[in-house]
N, C-alpha and C positions, 0 to 999 in steps of 0.2 A: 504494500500500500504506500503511494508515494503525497496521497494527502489527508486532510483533515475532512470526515464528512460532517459536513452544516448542514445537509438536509432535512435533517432529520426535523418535524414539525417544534418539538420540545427543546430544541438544543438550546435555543435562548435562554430560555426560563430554564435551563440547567444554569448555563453562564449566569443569570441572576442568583439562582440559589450559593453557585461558590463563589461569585463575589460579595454575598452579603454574609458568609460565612467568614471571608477574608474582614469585611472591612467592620463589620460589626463589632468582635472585641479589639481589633486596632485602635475604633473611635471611644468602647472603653474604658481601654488603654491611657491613652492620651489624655480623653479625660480626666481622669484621674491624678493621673500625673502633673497634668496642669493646676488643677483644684490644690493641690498640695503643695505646689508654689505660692500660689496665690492666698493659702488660707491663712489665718491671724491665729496663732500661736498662744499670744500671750492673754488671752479672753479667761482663761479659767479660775482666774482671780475677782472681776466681776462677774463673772456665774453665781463665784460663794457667797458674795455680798449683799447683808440685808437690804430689802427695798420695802423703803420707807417706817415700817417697824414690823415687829414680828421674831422667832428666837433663831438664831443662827442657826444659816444653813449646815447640815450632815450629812456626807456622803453616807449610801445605805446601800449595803451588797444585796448583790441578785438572791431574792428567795426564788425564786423561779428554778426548779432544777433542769438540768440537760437533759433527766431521763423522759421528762415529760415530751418533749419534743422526739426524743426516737422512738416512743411509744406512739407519739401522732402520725412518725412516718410510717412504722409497722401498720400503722392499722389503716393510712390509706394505700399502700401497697398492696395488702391483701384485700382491701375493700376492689379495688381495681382490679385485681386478676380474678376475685369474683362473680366479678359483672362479663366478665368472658363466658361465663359458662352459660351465662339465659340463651343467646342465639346457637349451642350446641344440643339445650335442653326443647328447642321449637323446633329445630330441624333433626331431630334426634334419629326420626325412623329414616329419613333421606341420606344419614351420613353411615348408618351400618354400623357394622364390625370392626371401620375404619377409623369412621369418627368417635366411636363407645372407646380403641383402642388410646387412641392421641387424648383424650380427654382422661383415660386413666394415668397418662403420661405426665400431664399436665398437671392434675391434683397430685402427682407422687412428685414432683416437681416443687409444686407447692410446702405439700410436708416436710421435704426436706428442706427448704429455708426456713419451715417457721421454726423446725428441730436444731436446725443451728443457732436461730437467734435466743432460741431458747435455754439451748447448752451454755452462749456466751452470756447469759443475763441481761439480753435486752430486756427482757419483759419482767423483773425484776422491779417493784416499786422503792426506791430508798428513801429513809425519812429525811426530811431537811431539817438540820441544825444547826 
């Protein structure tokens, strides 16, 4: 093959998809980068300071623990590979032996992530203290 075929109906909207792929974290990138030149530094001394009256301000650490959040992601990740299974369960007699077999694949698939998260204590509630 000595060229590039562009025929193809799609190939633009390819070329859009990898250059938005390209430029999208370049811009940010850059952003970023730039915002962090430009940011004022030394603000965190009027942050602390009372306004107008009232008892000084106190920094107050996160009660919020992490575990909440892996737990929020566990449970939309299996909420979403559960919602796979309605359109296996409506066409169920159409797909056979074949779709009964991928869909046992699928939920053993399933088990085993949740048996790991499980082994490594994501699902594990800790008390905050």
């Amino acid at each position: 093959m000595t060229h590039v075929i562009t025929e193809h109906p799609y190939f633009g909207v390819f070329l859009l998809f990898a250059l938005t792929a390209v430029a999208f974290p370049a811009t940010l990138f850059a952003a970023r980068f730039v915002s962090r030149k430009l940011a004022r530094l030394d603000t965190e001394k009027l942050k602390l300071t009372i306004y107008e009256c009232g008892p000084e301000v106190t920094k107050q650490p996160n009660t919020i623990s992490a575990q909440f959040y892996l737990i929020a992601l566990l449970f939309i990740l299996f909420d979403v590979e559960i919602i796979f299974m309605f359109p296996w369960a409506i066409d169920f007699k159409l797909l056979g032996w074949f779709g009964f077999a991928e869909m046992i694949l699928f939920i053993l698939l399933l088990a085993i992530g949740f048996i790991y998260a499980w082994k490594k204590g994501a699902l594990e509630w800790h008390s905050i203290k």
